[in-house]
KEDO-374571 format. One record per residue: residue in three letters; chain; x, y, z of N, C-alpha, C in turn; residue number from 0. Coordinates in pm, 1 decimal. Last residue first. Layout:
BEGIN
(ala A (X Y Z) (X Y Z) (X Y Z) NUM)
...
//
This chain:
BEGIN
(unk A (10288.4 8927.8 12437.2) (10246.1 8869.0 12517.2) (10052.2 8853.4 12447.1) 233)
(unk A (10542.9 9035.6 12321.6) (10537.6 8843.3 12301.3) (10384.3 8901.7 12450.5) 232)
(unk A (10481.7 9305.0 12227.1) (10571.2 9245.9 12337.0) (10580.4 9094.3 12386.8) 231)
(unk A (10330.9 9253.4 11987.5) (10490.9 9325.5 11967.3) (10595.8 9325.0 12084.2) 230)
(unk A (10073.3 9236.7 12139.3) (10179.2 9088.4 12040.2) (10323.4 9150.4 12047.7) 229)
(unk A (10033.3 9462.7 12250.0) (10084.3 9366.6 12321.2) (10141.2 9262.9 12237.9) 228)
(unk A (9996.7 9561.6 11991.6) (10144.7 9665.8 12066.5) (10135.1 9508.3 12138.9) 227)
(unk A (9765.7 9478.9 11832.1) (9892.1 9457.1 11805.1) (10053.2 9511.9 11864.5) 226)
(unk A (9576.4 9530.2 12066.8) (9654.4 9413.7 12007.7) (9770.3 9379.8 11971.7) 225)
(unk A (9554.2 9846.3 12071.9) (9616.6 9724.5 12222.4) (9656.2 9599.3 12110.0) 224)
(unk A (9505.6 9990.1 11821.6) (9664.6 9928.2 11877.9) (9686.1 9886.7 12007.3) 223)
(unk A (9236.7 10056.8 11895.8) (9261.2 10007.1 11760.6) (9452.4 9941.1 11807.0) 222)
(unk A (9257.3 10179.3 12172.9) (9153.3 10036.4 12126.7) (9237.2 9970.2 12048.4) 221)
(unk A (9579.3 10323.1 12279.0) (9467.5 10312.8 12187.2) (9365.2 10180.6 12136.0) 220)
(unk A (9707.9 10376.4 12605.9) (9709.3 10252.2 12489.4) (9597.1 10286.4 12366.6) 219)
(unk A (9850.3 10687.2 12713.1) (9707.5 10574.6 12694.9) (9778.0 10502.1 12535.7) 218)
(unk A (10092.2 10708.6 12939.2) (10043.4 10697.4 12801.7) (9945.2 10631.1 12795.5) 217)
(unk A (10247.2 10862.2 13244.9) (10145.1 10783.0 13203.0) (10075.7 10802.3 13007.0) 216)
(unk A (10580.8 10890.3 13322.3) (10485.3 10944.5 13276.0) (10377.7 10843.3 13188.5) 215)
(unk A (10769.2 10756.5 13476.6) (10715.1 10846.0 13540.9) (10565.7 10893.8 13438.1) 214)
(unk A (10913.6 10676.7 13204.9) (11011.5 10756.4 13276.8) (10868.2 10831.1 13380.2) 213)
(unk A (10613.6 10512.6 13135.7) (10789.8 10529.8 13069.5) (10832.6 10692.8 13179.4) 212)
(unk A (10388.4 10335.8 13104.5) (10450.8 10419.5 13174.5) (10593.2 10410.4 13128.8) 211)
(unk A (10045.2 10295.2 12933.4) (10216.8 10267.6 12987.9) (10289.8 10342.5 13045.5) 210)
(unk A (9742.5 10195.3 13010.9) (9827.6 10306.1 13031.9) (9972.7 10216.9 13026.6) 209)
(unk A (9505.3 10019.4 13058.3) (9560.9 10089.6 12908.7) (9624.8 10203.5 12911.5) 208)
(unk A (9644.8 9826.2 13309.1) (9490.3 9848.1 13220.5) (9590.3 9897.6 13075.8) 207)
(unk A (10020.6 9895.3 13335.7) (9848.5 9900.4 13401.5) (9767.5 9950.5 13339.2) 206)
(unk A (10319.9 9853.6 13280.9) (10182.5 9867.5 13186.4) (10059.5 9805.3 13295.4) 205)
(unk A (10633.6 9986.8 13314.5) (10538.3 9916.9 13344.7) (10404.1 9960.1 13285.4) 204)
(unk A (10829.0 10113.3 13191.0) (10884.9 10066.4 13345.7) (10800.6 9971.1 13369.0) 203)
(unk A (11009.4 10131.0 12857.8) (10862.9 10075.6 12903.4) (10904.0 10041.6 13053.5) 202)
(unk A (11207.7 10153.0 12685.2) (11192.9 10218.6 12762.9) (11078.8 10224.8 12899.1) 201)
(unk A (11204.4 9976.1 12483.3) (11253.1 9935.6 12584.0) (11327.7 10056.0 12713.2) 200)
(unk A (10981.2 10127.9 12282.9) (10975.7 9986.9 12355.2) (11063.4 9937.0 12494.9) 199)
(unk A (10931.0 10430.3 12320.0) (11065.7 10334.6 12266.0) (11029.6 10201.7 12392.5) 198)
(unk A (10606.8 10551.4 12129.3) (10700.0 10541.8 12231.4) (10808.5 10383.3 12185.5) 197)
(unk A (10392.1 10769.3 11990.2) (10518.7 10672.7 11954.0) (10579.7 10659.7 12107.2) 196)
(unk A (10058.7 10867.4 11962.7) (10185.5 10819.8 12056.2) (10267.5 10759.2 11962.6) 195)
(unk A (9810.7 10904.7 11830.5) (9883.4 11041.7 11914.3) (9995.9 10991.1 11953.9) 194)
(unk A (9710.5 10663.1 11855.5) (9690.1 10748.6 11722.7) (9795.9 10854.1 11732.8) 193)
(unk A (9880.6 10462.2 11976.4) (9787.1 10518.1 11982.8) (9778.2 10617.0 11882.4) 192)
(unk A (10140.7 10313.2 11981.4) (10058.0 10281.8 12090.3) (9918.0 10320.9 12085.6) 191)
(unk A (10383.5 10249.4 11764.6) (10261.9 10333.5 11774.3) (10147.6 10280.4 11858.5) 190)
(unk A (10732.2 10173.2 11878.1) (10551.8 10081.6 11870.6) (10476.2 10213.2 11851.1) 189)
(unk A (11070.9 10137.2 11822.1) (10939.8 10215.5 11835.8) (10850.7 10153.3 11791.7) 188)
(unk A (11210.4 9874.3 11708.6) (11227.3 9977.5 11865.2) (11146.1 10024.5 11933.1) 187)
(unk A (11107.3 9815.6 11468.9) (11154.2 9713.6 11612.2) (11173.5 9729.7 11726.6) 186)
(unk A (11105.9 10013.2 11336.8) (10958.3 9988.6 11355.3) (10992.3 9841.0 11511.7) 185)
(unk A (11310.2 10334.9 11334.7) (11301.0 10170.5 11320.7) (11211.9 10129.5 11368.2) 184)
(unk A (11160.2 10651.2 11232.8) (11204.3 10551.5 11342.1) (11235.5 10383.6 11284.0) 183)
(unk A (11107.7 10812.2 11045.8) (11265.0 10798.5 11075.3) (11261.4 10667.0 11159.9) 182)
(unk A (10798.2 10757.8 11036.8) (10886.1 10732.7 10923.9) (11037.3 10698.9 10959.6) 181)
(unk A (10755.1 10948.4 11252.4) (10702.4 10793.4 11255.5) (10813.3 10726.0 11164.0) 180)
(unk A (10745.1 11193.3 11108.8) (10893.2 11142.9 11257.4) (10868.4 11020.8 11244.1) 179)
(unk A (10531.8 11167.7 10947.6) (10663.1 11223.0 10899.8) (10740.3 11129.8 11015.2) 178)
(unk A (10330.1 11166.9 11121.6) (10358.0 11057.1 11045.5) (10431.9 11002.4 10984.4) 177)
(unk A (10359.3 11436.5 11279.7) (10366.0 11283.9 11313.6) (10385.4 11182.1 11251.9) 176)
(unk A (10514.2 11694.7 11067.3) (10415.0 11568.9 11089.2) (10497.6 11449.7 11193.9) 175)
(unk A (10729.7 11893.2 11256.3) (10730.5 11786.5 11148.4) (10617.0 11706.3 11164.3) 174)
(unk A (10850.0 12153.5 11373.5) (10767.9 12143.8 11245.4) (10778.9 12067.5 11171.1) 173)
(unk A (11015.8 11994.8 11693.8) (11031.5 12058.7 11537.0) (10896.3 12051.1 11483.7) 172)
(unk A (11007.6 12034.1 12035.3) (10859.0 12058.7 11932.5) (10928.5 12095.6 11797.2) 171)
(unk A (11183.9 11840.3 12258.5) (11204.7 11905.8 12127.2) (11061.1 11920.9 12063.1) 170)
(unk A (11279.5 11849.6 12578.3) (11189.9 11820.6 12463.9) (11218.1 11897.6 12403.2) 169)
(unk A (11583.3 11646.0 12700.0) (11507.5 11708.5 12676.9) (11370.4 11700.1 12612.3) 168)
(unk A (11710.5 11375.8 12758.5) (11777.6 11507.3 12779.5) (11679.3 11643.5 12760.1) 167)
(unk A (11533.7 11170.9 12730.1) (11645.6 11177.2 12818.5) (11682.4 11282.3 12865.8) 166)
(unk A (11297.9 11349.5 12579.8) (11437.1 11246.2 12526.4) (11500.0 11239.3 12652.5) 165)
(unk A (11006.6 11360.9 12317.4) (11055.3 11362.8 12484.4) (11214.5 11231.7 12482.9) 164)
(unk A (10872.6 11568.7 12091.5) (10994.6 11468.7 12106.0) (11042.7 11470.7 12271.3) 163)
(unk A (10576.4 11626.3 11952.7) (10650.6 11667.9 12073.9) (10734.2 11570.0 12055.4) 162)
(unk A (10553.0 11791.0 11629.4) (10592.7 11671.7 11654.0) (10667.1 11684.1 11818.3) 161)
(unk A (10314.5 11999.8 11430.3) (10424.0 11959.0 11481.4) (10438.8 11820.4 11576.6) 160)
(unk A (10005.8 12021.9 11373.8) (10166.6 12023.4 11247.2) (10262.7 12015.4 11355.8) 159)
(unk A (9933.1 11870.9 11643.0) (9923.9 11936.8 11519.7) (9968.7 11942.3 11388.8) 158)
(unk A (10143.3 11686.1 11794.4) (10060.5 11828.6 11814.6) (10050.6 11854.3 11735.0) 157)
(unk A (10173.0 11364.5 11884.2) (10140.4 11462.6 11801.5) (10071.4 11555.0 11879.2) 156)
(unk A (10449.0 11255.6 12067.8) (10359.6 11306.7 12103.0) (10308.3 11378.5 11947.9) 155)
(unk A (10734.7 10997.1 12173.3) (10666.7 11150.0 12063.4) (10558.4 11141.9 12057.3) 154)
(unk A (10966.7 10889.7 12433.2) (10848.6 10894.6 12364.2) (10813.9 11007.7 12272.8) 153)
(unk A (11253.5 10896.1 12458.2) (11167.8 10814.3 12538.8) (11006.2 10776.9 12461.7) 152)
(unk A (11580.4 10846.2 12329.5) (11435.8 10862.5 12273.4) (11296.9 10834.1 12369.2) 151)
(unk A (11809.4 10734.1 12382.0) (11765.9 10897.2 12473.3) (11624.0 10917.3 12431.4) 150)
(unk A (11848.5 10533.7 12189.9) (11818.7 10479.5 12341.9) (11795.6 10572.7 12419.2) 149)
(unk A (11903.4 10668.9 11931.9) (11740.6 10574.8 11985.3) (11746.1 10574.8 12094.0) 148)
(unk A (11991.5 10978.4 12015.4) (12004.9 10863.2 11998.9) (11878.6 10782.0 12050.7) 147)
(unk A (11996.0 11292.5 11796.1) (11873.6 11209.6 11912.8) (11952.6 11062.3 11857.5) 146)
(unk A (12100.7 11579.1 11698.6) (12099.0 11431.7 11686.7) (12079.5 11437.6 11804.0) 145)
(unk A (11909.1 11883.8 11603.7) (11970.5 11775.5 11721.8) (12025.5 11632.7 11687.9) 144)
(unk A (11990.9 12186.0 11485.6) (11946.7 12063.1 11447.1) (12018.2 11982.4 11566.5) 143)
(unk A (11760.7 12488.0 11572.8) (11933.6 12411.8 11555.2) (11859.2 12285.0 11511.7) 142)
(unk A (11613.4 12689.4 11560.2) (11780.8 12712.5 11430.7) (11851.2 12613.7 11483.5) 141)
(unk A (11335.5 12475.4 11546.7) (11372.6 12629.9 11578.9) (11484.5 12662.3 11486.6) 140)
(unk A (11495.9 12146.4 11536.0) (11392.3 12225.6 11594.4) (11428.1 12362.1 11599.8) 139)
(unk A (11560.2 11912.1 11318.9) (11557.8 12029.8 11331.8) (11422.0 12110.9 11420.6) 138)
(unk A (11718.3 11578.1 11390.6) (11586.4 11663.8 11415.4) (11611.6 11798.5 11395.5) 137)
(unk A (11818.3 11277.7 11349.6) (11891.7 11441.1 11351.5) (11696.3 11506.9 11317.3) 136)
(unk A (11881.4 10968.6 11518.3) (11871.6 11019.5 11432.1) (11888.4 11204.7 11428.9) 135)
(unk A (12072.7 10676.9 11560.7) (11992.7 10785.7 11638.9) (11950.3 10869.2 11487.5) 134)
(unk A (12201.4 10450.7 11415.2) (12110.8 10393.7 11611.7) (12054.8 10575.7 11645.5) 133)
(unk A (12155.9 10389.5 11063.9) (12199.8 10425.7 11198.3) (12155.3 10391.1 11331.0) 132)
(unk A (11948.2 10305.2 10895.5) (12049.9 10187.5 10919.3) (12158.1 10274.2 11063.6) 131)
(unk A (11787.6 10467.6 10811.8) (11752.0 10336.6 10942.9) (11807.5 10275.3 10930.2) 130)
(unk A (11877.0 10841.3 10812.4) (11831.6 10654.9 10731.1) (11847.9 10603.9 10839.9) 129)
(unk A (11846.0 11189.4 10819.9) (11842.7 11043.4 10812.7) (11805.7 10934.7 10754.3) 128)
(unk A (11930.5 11419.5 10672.8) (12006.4 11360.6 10745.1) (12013.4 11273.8 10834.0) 127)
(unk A (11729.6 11473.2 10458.8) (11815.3 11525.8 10444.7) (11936.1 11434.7 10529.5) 126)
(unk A (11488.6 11476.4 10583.2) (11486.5 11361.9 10470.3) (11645.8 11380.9 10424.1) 125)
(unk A (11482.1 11619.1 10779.6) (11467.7 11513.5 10816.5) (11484.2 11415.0 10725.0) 124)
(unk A (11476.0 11888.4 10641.6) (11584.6 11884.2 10714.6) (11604.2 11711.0 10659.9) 123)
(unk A (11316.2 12055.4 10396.5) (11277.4 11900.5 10452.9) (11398.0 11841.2 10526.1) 122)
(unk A (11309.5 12434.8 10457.4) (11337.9 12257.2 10370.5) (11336.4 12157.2 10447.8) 121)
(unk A (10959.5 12579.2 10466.6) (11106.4 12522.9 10544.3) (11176.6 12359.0 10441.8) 120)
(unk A (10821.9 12677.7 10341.5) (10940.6 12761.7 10272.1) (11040.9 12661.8 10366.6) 119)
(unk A (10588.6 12581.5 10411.3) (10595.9 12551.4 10277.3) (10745.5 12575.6 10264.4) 118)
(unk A (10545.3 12668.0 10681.5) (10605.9 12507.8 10672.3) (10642.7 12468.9 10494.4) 117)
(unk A (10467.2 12919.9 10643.5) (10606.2 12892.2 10697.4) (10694.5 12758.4 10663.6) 116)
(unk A (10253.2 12871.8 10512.3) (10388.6 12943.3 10409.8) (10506.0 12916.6 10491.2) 115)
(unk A (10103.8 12783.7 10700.0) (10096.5 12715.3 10628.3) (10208.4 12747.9 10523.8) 114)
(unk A (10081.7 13047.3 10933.8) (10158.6 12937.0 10945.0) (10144.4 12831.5 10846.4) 113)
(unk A (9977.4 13267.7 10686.1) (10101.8 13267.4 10787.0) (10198.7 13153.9 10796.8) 112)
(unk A (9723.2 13170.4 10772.7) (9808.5 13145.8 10608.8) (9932.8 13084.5 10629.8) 111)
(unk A (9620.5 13191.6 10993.0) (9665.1 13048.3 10925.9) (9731.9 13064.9 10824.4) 110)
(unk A (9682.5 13482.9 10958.2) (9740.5 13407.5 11041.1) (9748.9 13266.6 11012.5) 109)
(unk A (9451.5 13546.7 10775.5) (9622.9 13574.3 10744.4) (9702.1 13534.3 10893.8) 108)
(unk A (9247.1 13463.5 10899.0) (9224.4 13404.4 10846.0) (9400.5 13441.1 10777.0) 107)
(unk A (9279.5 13670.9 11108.2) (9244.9 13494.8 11138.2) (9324.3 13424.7 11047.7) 106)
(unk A (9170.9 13872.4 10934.2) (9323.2 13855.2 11053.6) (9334.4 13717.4 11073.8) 105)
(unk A (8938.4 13860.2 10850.0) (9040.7 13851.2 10776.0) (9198.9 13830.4 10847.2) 104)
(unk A (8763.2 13595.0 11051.0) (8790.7 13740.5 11020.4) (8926.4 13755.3 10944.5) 103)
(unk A (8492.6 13360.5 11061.5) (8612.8 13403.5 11089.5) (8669.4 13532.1 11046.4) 102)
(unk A (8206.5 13167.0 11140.3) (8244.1 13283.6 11048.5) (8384.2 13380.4 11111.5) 101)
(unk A (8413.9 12923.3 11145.9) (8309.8 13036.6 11042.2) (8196.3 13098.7 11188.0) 100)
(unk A (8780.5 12868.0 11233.7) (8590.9 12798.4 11271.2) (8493.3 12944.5 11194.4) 99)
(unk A (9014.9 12723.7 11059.5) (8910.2 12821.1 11095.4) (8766.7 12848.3 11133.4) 98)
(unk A (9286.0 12533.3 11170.8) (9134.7 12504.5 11192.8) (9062.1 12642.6 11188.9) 97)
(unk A (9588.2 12453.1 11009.8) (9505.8 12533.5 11117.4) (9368.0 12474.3 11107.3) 96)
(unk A (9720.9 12237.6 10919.7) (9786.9 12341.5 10974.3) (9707.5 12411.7 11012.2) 95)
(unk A (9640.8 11895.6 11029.2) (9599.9 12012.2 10934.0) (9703.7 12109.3 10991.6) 94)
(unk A (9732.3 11616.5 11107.8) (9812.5 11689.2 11088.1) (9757.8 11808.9 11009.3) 93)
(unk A (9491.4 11485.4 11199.3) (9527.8 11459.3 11035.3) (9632.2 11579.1 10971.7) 92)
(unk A (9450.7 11543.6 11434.5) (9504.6 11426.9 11419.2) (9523.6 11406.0 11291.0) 91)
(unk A (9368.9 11822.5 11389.0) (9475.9 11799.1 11429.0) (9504.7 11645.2 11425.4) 90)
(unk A (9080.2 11727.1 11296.6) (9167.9 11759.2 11216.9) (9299.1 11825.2 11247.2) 89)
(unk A (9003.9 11569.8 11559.9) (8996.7 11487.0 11429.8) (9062.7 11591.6 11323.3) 88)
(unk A (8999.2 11819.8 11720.8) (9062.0 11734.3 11700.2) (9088.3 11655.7 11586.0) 87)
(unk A (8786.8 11958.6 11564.5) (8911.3 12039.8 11598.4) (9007.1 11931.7 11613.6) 86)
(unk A (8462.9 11920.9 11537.0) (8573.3 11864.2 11460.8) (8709.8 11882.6 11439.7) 85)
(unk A (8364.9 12082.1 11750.9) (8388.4 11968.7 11783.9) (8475.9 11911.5 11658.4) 84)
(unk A (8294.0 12336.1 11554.2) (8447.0 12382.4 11661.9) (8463.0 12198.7 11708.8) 83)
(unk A (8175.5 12406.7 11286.5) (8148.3 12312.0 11422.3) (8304.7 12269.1 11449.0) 82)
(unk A (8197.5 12511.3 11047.3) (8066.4 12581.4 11126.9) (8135.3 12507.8 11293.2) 81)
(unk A (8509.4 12581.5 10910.0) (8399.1 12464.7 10912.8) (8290.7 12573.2 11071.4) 80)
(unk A (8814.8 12450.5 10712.4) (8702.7 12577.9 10745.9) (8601.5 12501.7 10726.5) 79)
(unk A (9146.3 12421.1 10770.7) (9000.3 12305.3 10766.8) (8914.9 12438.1 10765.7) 78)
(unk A (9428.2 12377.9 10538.6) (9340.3 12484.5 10678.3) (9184.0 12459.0 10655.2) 77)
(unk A (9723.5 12209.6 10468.0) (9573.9 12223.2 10490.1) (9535.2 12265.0 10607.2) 76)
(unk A (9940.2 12171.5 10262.8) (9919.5 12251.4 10359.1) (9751.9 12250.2 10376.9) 75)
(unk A (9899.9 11832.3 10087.0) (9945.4 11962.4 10104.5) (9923.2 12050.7 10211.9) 74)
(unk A (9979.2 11526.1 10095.6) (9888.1 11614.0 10149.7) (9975.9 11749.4 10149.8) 73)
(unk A (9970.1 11227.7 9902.9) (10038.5 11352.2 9937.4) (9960.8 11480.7 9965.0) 72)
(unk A (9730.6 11064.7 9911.6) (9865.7 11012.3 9942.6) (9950.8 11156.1 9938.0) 71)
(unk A (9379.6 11180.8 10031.7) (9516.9 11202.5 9951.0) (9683.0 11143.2 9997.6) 70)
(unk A (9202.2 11027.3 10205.8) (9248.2 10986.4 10059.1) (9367.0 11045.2 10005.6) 69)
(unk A (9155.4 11200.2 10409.3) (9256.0 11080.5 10420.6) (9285.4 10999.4 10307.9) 68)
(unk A (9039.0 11444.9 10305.8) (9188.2 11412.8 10306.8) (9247.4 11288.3 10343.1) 67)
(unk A (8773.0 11266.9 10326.3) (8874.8 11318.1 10162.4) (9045.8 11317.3 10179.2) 66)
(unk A (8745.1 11285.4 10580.7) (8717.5 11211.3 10480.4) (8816.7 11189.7 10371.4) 65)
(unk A (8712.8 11567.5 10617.7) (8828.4 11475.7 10691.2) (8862.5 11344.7 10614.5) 64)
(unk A (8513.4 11666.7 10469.3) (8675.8 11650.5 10434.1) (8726.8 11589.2 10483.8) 63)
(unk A (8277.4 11371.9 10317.8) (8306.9 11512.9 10415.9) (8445.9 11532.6 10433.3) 62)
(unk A (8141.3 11352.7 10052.7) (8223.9 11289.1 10134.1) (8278.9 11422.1 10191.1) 61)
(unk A (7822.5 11399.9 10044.0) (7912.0 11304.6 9915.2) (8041.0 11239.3 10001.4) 60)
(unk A (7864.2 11716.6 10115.5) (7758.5 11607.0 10093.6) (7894.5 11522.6 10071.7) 59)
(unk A (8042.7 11822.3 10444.0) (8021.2 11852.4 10282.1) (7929.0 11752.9 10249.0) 58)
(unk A (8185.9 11973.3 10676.1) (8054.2 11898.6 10663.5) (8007.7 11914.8 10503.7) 57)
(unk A (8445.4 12099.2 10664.3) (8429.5 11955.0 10685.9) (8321.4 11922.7 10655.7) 56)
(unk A (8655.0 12267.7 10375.7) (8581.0 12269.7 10445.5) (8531.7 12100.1 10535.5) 55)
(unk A (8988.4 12365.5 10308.5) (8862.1 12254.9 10291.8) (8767.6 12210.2 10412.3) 54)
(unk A (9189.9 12478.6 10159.6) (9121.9 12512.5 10238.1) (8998.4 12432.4 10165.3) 53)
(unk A (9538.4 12389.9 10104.8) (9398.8 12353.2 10043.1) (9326.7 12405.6 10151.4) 52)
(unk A (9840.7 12515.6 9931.8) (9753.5 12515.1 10056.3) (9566.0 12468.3 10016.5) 51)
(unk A (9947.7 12386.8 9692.0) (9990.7 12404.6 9767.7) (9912.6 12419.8 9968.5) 50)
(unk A (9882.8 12198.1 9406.8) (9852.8 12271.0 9520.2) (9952.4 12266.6 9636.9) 49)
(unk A (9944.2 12127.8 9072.1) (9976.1 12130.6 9195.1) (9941.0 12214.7 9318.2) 48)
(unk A (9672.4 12000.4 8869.0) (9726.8 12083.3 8943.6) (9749.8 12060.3 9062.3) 47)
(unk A (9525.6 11711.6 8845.7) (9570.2 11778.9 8778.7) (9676.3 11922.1 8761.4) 46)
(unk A (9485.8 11633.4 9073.1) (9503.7 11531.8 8976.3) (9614.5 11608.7 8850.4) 45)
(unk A (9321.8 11836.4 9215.0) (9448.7 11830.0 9280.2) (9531.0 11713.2 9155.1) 44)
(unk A (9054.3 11845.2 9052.9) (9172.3 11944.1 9034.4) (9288.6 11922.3 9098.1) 43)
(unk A (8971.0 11599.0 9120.7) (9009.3 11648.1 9013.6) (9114.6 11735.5 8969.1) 42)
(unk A (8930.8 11651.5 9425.0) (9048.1 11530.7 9351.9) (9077.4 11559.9 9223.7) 41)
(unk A (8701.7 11844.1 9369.0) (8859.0 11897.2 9488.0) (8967.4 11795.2 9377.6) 40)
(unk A (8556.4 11720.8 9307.0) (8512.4 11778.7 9219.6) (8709.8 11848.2 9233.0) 39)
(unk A (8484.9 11515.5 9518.2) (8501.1 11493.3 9408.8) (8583.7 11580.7 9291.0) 38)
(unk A (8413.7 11738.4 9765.4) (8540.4 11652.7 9781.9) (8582.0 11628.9 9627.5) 37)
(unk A (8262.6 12011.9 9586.8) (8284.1 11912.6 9651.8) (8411.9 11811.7 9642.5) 36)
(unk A (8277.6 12290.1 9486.7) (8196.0 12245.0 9596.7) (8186.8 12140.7 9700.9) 35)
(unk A (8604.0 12464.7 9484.5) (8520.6 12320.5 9434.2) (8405.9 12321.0 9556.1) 34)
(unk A (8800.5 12665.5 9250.3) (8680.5 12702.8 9347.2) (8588.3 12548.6 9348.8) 33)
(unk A (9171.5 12674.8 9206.8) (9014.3 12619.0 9196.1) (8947.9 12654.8 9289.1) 32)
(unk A (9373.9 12831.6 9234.8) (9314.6 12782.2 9128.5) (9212.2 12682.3 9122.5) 31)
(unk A (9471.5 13123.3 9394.2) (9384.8 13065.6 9363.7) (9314.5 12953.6 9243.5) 30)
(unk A (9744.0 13204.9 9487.9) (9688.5 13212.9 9381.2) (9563.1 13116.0 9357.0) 29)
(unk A (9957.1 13430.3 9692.9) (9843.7 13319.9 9710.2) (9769.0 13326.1 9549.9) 28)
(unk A (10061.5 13693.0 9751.9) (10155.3 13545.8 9720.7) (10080.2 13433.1 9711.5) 27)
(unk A (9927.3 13879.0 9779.0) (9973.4 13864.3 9620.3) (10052.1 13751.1 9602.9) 26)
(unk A (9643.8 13839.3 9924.2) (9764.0 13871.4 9975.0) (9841.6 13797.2 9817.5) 25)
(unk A (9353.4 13931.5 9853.3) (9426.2 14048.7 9958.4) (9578.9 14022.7 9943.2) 24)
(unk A (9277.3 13705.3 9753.5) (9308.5 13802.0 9677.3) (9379.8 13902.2 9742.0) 23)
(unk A (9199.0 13553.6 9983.8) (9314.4 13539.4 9927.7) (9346.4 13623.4 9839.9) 22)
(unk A (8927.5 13669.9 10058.4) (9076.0 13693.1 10113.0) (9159.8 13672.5 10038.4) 21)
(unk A (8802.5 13602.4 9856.8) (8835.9 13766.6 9823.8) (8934.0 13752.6 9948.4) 20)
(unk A (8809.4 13306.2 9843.5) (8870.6 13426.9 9743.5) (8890.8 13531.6 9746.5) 19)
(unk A (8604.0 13324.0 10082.1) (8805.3 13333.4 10093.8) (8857.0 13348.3 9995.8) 18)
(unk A (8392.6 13420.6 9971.7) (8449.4 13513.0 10107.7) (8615.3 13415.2 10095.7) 17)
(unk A (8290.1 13210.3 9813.1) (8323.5 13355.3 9774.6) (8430.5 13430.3 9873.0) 16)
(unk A (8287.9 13014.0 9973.9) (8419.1 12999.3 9858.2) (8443.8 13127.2 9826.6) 15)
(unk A (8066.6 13094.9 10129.3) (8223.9 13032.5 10171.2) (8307.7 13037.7 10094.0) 14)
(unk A (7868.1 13131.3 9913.1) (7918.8 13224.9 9990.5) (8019.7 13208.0 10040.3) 13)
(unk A (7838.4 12848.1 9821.9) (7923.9 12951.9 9743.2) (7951.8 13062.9 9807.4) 12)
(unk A (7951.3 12547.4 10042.6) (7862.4 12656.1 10016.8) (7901.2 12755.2 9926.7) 11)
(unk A (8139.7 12340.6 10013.5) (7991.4 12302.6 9958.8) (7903.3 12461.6 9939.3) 10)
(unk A (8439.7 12395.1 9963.3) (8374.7 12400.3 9993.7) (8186.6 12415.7 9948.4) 9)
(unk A (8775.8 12472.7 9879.1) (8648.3 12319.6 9870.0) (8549.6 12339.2 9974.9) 8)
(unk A (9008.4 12589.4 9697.4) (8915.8 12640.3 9754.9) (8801.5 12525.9 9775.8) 7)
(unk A (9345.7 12581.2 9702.6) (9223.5 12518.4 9619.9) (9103.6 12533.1 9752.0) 6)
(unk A (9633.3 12777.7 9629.6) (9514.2 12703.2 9698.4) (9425.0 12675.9 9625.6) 5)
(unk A (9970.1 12787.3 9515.0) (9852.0 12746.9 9463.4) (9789.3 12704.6 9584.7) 4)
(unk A (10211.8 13064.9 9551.0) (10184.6 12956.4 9603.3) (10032.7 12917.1 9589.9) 3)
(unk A (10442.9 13269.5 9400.6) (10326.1 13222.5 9406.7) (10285.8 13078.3 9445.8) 2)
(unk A (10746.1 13444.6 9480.6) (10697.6 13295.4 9505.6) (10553.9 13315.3 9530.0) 1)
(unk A (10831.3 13737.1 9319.6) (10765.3 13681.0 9437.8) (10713.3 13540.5 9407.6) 0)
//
């Protein structure tokens, strides 16, 4: 059986206690560190490979959301935390689940669940594209799509996954946002907003901080009005 490494980060010891003894429940999970804090987390990821990190958010020193945006390679991560308002902010950092405390062993083998799924899937996308082509190949569900740039209208983050709106359809594959970001040519596609990719010359029209592409309204993000309008000479 495939043992897969978590790292346990959290400020309280009762918290760390209670998901060790979950994870002990399921024989494919191996536990190799118990950390109080972000600091203490980097160490051990420095040193050992992890696989799923359960990391809590309101910590001293540096709180997770925090932390994870430090790591250049992010492993499967399930946020555990008192306060249900930090749900977004850790779907925008692509987590694989969110357990809000005090949670239940079912819960808590359901995020697993979906964090082993994305561990065991192979990396299609690194597999059957480059940016020297005009479309690219997506695995959603059992099939794989080629998508041409010009059917590409816009992509959407959800979570661990990636909405793809095309001419012809939508596609939700199990791929980071940041991941799909990657396939695209950066001349075509603009990141409009933390949550958005859309295809530049798909654009019908732009009122205030909305674009519009095929009928459907996109918000512009503060941090990327600038640099999206330069990217259109204006």
């Amino acid at each position: 059986m495939q043992k897969f490494n978590c790292l346990i980060v959290d400020d309280e010891p009762i918290a760390r206690d209670i998901l060790k003894t979950y994870c002990g429940h399921l024989d494919n999970l191996e536990v190799v560190g118990l950390c109080g804090n972000a600091l203490q987390a980097k160490t051990v990821m420095q040193q050992q490979k992890v696989d799923i990190l359960f990391l809590d958010i309101n910590m001293p020193v540096m709180d997770g959301i925090a932390f994870l945006k430090t790591l250049k390679k992010q492993p499967e991560v399930i946020f555990t935390t008192a306060y249900k308002e930090h749900a977004v902010d850790a779907f925008d950092l692509a987590a694989c689940d969110y357990l809000l405390k005090p949670f239940s062993l079912e819960r808590f083998i359901i995020a697993v669940d979906k964090a082993l799924e994305h561990l065991q899937e192979p990396p299609v996308q690194e597999l059957y594209n480059d940016k020297t082509t005009d479309y690219i190949f997506i695995k959603a569900g059992d099939k794989i799509y080629k998508i041409q740039h010009d059917e590409l209208l816009y992509a959407e983050a959800n979570g661990n996954y990636t909405k793809i709106v095309t001419t012809r359809n939508t596609l939700s594959p199990a791929m980071t946002f940041s991941g799909f970001e990657e396939l695209l040519p950066a001349t075509l596609f603009l990141r409009i907003h933390r949550s958005f990719i859309i295809n530049k010359a798909k654009i019908s029209h732009i009122e205030g901080n909305r674009v519009f592409i095929n009928g459907t309204e996109i918000p512009i993000g503060q941090n990327y009005r600038d640099s999206f309008l330069k990217s259109i000479g204006l």
